[in-house]
PyMOL Python script that loads the backbone (N, CA, C, O; Angstrom):
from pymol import cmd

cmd.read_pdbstr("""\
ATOM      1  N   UNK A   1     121.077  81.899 113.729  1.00  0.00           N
ATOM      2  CA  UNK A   1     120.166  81.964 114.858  1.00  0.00           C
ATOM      3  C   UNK A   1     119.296  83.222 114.735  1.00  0.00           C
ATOM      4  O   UNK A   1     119.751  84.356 114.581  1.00  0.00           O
ATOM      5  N   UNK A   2     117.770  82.847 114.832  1.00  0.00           N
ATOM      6  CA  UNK A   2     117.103  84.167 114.464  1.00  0.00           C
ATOM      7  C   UNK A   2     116.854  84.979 116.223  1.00  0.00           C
ATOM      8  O   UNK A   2     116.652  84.583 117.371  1.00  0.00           O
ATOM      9  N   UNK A   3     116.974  85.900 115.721  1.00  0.00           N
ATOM     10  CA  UNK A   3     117.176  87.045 117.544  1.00  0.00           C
ATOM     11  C   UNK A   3     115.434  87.478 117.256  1.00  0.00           C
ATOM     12  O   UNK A   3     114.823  87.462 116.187  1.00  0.00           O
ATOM     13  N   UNK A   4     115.005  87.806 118.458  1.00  0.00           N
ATOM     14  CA  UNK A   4     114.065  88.753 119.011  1.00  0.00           C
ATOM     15  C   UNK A   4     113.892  89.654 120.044  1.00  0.00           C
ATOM     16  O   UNK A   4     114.315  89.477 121.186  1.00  0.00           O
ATOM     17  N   UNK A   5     113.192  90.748 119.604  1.00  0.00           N
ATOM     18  CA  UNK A   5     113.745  92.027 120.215  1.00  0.00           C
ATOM     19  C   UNK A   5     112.554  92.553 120.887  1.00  0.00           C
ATOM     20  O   UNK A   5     111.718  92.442 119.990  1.00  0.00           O
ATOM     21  N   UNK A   6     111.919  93.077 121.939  1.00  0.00           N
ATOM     22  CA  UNK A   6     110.379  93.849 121.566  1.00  0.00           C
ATOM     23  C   UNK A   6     110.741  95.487 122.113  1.00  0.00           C
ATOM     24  O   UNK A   6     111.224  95.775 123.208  1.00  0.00           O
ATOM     25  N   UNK A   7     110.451  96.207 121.282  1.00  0.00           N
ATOM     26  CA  UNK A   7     110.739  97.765 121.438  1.00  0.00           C
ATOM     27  C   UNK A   7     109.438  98.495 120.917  1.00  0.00           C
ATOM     28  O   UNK A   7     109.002  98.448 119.767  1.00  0.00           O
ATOM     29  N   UNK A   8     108.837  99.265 122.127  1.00  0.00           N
ATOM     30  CA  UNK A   8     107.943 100.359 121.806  1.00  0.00           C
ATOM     31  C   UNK A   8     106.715  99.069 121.771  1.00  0.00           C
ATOM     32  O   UNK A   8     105.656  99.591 121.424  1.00  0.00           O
ATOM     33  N   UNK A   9     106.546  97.653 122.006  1.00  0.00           N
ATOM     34  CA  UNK A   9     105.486  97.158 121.922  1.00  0.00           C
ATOM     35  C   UNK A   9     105.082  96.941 120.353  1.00  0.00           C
ATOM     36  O   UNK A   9     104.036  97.088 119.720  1.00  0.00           O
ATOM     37  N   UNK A  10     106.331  96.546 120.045  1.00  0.00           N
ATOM     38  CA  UNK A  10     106.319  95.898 118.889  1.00  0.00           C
ATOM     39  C   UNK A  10     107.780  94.869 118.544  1.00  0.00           C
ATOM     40  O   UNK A  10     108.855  95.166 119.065  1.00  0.00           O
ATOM     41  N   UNK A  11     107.658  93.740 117.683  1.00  0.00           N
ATOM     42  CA  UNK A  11     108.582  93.199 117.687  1.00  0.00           C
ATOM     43  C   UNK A  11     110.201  93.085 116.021  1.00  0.00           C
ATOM     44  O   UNK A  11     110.518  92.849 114.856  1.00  0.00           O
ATOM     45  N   UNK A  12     110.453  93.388 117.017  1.00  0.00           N
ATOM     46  CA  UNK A  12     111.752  93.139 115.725  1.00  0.00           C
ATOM     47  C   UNK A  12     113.123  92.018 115.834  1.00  0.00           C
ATOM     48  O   UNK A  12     114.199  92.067 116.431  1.00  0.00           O
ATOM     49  N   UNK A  13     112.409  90.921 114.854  1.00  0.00           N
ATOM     50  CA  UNK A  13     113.093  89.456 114.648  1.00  0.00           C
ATOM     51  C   UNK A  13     114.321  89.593 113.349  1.00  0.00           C
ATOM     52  O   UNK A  13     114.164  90.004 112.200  1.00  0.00           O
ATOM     53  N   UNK A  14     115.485  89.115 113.982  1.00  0.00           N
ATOM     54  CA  UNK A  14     116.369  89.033 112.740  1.00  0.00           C
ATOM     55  C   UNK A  14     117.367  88.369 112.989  1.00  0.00           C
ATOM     56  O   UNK A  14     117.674  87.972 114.113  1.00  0.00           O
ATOM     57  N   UNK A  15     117.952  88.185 112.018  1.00  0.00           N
ATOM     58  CA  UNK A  15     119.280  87.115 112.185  1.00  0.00           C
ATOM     59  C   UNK A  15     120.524  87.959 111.294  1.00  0.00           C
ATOM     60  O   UNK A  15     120.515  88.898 110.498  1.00  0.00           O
ATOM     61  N   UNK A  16     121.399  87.229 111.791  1.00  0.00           N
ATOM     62  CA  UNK A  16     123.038  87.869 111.167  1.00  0.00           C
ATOM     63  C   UNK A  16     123.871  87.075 110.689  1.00  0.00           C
ATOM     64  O   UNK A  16     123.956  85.907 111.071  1.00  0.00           O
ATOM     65  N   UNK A  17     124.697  87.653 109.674  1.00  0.00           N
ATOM     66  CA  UNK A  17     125.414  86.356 108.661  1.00  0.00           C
ATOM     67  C   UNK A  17     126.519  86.729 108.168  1.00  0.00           C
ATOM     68  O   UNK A  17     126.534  87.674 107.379  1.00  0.00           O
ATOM     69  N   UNK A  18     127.810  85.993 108.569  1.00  0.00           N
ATOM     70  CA  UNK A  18     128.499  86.416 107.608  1.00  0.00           C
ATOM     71  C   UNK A  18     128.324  86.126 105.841  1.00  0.00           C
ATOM     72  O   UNK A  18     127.540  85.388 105.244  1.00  0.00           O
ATOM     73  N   UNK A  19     129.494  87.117 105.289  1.00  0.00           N
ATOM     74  CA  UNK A  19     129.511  86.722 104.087  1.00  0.00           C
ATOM     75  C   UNK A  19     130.837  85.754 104.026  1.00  0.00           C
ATOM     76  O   UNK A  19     131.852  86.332 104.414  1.00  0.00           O
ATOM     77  N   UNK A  20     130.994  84.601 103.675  1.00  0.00           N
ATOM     78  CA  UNK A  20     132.402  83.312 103.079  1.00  0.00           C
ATOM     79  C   UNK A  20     133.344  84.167 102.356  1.00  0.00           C
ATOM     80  O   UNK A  20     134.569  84.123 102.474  1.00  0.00           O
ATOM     81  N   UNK A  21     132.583  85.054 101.496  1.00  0.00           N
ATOM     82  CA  UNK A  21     133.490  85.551 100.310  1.00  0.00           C
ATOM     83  C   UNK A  21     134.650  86.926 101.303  1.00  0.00           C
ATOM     84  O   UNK A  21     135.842  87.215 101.200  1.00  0.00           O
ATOM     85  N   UNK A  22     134.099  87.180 101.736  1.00  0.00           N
ATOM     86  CA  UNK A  22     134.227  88.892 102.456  1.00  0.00           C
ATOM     87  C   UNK A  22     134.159  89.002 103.592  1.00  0.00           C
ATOM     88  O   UNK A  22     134.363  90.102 104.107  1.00  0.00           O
ATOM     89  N   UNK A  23     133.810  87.750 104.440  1.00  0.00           N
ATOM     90  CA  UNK A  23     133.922  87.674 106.039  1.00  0.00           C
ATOM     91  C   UNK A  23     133.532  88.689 106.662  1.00  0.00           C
ATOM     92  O   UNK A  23     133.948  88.866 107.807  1.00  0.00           O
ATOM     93  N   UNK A  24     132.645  89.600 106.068  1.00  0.00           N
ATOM     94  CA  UNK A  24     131.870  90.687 106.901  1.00  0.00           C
ATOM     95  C   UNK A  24     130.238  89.962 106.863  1.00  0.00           C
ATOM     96  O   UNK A  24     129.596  89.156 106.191  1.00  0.00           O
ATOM     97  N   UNK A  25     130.031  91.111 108.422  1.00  0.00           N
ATOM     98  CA  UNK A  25     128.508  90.632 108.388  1.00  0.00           C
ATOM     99  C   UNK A  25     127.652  91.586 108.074  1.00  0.00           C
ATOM    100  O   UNK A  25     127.908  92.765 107.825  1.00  0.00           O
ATOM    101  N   UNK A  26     126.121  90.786 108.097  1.00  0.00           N
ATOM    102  CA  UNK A  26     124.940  91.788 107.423  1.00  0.00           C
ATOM    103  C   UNK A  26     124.141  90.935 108.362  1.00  0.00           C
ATOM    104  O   UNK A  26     124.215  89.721 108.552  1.00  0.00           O
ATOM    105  N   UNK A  27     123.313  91.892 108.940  1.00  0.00           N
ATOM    106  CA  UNK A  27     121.866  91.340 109.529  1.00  0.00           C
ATOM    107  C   UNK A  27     120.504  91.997 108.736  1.00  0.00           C
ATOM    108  O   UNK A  27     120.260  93.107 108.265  1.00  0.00           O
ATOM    109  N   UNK A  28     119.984  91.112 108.808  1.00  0.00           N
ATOM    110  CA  UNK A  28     118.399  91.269 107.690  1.00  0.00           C
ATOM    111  C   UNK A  28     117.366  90.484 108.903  1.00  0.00           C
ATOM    112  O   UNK A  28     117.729  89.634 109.716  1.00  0.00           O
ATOM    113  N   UNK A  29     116.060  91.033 108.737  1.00  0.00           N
ATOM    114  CA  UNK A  29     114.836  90.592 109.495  1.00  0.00           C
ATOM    115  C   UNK A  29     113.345  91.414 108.853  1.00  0.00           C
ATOM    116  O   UNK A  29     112.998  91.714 107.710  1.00  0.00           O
ATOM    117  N   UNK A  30     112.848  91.548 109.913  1.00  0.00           N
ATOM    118  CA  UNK A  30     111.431  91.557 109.691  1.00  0.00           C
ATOM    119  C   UNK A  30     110.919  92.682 111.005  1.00  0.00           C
ATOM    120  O   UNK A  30     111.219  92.334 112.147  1.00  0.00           O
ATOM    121  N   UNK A  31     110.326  93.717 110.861  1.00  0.00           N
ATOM    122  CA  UNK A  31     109.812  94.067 112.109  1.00  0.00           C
ATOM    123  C   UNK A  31     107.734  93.926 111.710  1.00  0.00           C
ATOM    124  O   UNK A  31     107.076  94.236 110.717  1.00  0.00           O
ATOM    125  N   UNK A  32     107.325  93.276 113.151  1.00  0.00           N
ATOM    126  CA  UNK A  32     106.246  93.244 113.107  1.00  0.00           C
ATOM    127  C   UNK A  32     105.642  94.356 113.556  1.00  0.00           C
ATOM    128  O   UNK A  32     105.967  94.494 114.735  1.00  0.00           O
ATOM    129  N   UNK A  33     105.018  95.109 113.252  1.00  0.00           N
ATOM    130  CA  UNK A  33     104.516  96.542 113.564  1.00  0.00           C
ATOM    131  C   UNK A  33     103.479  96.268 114.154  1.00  0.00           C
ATOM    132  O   UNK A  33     103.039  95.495 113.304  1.00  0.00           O
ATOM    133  N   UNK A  34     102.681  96.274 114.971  1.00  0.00           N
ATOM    134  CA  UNK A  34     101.003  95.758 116.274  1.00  0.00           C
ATOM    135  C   UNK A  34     101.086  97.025 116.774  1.00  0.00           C
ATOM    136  O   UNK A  34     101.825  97.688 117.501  1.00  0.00           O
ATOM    137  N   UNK A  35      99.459  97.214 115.752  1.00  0.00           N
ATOM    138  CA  UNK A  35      98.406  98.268 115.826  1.00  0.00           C
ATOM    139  C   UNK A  35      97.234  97.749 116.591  1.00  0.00           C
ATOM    140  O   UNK A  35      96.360  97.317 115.839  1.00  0.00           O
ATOM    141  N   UNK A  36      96.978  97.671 117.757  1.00  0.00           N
ATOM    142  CA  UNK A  36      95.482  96.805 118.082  1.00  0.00           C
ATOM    143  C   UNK A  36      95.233  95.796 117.715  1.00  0.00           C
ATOM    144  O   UNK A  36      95.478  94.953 118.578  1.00  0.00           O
ATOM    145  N   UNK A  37      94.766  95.311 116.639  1.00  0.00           N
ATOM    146  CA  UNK A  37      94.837  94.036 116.824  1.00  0.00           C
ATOM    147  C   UNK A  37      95.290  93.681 115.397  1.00  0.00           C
ATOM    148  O   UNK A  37      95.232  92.579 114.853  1.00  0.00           O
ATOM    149  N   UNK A  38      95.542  94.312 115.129  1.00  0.00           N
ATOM    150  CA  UNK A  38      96.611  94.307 113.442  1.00  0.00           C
ATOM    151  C   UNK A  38      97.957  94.516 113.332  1.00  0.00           C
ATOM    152  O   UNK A  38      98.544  95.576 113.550  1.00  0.00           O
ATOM    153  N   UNK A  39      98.557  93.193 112.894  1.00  0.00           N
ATOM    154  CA  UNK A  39     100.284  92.932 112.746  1.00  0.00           C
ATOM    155  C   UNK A  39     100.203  93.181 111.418  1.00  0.00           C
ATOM    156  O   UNK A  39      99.305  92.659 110.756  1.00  0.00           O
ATOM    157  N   UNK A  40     100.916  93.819 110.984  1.00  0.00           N
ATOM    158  CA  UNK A  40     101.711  94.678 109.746  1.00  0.00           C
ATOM    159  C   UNK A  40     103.150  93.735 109.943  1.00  0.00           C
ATOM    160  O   UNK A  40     103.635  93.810 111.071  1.00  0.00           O
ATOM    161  N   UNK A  41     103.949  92.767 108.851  1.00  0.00           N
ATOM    162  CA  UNK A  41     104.984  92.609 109.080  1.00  0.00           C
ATOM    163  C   UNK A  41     106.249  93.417 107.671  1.00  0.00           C
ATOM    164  O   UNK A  41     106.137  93.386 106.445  1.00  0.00           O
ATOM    165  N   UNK A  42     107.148  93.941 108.388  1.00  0.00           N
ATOM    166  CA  UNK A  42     108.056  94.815 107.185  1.00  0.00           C
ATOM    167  C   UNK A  42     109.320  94.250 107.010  1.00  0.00           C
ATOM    168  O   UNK A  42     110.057  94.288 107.995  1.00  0.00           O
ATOM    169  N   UNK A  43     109.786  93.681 105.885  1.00  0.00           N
ATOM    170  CA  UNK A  43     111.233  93.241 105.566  1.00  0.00           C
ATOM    171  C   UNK A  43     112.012  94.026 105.730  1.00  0.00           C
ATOM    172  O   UNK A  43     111.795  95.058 105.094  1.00  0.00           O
ATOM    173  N   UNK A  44     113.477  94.022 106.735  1.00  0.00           N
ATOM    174  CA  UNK A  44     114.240  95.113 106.722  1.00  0.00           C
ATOM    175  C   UNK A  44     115.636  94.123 106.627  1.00  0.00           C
ATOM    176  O   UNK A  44     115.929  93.026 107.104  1.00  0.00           O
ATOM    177  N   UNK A  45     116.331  95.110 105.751  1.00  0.00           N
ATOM    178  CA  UNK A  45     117.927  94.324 105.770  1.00  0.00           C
ATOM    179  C   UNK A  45     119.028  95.995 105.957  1.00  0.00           C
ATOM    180  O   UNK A  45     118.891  97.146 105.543  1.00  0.00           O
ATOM    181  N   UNK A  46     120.127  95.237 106.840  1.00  0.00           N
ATOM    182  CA  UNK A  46     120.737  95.789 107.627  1.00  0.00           C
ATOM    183  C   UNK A  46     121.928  96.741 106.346  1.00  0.00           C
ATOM    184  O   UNK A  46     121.488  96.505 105.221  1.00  0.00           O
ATOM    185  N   UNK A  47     122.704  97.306 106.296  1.00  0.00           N
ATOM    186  CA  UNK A  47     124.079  97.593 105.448  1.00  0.00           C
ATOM    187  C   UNK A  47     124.818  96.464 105.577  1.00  0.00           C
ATOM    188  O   UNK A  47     125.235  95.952 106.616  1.00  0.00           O
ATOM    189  N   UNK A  48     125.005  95.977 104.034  1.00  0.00           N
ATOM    190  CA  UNK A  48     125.652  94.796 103.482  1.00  0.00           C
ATOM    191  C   UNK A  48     127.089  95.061 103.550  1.00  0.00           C
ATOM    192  O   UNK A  48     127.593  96.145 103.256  1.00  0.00           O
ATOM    193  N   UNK A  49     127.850  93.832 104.025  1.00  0.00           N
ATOM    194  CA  UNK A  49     128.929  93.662 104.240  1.00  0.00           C
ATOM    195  C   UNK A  49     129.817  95.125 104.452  1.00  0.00           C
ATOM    196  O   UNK A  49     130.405  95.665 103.515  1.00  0.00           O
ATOM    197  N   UNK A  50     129.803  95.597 105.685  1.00  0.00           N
ATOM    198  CA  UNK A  50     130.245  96.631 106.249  1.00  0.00           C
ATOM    199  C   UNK A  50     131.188  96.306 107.434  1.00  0.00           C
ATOM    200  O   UNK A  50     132.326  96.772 107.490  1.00  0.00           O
ATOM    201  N   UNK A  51     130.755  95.624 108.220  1.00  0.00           N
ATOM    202  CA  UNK A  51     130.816  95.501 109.483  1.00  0.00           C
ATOM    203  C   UNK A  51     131.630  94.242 109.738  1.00  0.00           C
ATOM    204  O   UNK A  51     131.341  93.207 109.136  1.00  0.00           O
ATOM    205  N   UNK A  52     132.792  94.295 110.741  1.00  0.00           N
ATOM    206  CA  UNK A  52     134.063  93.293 111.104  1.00  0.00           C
ATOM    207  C   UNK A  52     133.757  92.228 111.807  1.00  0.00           C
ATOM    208  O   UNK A  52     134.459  91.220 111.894  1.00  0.00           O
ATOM    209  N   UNK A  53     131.983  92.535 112.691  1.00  0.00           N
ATOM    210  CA  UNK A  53     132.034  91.663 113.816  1.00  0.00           C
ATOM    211  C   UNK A  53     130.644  91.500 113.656  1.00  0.00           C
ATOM    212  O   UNK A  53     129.889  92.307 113.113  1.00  0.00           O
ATOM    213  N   UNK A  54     130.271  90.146 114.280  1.00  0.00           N
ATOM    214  CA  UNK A  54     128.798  89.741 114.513  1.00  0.00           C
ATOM    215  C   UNK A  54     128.194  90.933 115.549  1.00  0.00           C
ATOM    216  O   UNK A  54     127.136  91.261 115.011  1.00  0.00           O
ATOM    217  N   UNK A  55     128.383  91.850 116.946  1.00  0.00           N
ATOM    218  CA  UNK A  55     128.107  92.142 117.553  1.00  0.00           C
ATOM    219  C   UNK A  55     127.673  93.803 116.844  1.00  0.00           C
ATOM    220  O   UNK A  55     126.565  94.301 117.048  1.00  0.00           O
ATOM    221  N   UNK A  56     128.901  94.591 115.896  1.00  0.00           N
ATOM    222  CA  UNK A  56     128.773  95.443 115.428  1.00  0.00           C
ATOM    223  C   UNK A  56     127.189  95.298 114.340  1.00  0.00           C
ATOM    224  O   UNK A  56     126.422  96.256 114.248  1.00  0.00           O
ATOM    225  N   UNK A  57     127.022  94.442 113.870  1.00  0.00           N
ATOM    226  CA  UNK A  57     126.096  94.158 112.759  1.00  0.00           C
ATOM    227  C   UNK A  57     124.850  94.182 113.752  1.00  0.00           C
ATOM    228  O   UNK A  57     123.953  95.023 113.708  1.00  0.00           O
ATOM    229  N   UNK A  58     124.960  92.849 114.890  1.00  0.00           N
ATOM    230  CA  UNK A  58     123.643  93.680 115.789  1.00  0.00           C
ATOM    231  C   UNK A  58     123.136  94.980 115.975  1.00  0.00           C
ATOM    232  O   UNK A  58     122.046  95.471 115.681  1.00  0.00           O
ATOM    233  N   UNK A  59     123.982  95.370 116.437  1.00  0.00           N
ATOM    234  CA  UNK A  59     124.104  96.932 116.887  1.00  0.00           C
ATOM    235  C   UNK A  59     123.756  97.472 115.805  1.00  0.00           C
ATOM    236  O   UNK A  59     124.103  98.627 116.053  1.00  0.00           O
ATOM    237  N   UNK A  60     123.562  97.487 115.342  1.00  0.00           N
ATOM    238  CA  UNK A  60     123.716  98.395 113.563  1.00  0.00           C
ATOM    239  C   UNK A  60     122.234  98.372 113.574  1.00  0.00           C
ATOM    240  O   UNK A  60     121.477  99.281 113.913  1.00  0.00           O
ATOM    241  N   UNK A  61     121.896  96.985 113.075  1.00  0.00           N
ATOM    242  CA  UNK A  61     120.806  96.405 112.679  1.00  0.00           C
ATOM    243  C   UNK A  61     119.683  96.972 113.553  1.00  0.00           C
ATOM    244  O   UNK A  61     118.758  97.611 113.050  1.00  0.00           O
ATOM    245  N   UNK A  62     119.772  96.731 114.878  1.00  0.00           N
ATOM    246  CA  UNK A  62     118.940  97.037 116.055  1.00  0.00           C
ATOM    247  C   UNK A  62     118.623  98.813 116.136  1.00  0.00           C
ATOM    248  O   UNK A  62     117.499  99.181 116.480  1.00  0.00           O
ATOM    249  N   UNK A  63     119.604  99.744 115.825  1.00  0.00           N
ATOM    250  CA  UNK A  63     119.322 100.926 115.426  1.00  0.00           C
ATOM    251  C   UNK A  63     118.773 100.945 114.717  1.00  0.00           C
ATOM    252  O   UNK A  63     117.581 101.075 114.995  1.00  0.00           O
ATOM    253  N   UNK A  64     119.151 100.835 113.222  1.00  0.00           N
ATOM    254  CA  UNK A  64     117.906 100.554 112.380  1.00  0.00           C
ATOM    255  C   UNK A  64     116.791 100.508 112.370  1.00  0.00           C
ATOM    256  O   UNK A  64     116.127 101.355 111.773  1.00  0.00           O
ATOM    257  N   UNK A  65     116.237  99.472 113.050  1.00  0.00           N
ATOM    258  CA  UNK A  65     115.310  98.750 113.270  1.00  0.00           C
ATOM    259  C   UNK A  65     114.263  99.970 114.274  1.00  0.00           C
ATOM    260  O   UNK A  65     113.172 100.303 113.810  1.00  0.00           O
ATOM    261  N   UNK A  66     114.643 100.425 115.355  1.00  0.00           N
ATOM    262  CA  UNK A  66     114.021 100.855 116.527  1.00  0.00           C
ATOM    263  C   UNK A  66     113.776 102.372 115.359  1.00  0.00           C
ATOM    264  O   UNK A  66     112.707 102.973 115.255  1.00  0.00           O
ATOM    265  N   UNK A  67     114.869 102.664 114.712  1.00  0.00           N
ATOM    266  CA  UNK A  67     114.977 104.243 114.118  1.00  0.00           C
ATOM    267  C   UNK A  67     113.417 104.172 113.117  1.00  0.00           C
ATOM    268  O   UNK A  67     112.732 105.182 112.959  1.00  0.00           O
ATOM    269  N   UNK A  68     113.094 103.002 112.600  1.00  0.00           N
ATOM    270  CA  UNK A  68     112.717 102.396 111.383  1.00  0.00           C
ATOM    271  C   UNK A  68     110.960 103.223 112.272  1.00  0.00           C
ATOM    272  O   UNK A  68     110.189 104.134 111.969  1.00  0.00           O
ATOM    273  N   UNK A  69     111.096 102.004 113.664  1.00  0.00           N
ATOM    274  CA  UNK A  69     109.202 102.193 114.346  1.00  0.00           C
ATOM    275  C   UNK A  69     109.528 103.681 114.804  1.00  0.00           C
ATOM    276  O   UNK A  69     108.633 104.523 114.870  1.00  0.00           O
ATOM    277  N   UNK A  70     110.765 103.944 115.095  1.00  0.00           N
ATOM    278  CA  UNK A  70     109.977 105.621 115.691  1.00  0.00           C
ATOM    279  C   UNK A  70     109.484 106.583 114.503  1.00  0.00           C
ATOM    280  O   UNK A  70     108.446 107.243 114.552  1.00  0.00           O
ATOM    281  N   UNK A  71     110.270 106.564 113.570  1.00  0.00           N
ATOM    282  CA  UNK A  71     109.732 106.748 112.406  1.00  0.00           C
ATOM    283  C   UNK A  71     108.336 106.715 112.202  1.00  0.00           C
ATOM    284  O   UNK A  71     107.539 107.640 112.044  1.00  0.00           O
ATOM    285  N   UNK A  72     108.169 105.451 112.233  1.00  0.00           N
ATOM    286  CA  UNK A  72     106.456 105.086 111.735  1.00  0.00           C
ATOM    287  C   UNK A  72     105.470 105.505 112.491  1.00  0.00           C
ATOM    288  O   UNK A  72     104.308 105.824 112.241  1.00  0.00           O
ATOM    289  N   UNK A  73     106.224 105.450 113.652  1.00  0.00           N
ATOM    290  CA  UNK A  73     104.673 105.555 114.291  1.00  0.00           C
ATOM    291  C   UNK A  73     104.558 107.017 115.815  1.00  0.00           C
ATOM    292  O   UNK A  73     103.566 107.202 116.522  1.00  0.00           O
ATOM    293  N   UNK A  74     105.999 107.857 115.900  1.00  0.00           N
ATOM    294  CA  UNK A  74     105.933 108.667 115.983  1.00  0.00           C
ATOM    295  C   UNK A  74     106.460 108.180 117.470  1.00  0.00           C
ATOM    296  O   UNK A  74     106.793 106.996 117.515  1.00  0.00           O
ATOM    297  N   UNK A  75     106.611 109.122 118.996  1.00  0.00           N
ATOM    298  CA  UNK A  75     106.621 108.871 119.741  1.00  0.00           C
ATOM    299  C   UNK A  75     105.554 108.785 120.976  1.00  0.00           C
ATOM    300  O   UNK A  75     105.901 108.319 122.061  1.00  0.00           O
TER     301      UNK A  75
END
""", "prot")
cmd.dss("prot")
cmd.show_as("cartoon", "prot")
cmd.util.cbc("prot")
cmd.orient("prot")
């Protein structure tokens, strides 16, 4: 199931998966970065097979993600 997020007025879409082999999860997505009227989209994948639980991997991922635009674009 792909999730959507909007933080800072921008969006960050991703989904989470376990691994069969290793029963840990990894979430991977995309954040769309909207500059005026220009979407920038950036592939982001989460730390691979780390994490015990679908909810922890959100969480993970979603830091990431928000750490990723403050980064970019400052506060």
């Amino acid at each position: 199931m792909l999730a959507s997020y909007q933080y800072r007025g921008h969006i960050i879409r991703f989904k989470v998966e376990q691994n069969p082999d290793t029963l840990y999860w990894q979430a991977r997505g995309v954040i769309e970065l909207i500059e005026g009227e220009m979407v920038r989209t950036f592939a982001v994948s989460g730390t691979a097979n780390t994490f015990k639980t679908e909810a922890e991997a959100k969480h993970a991922f979603l830091q990431q993600a928000k750490r990723w635009v403050y980064d970019r674009v400052g506060s």
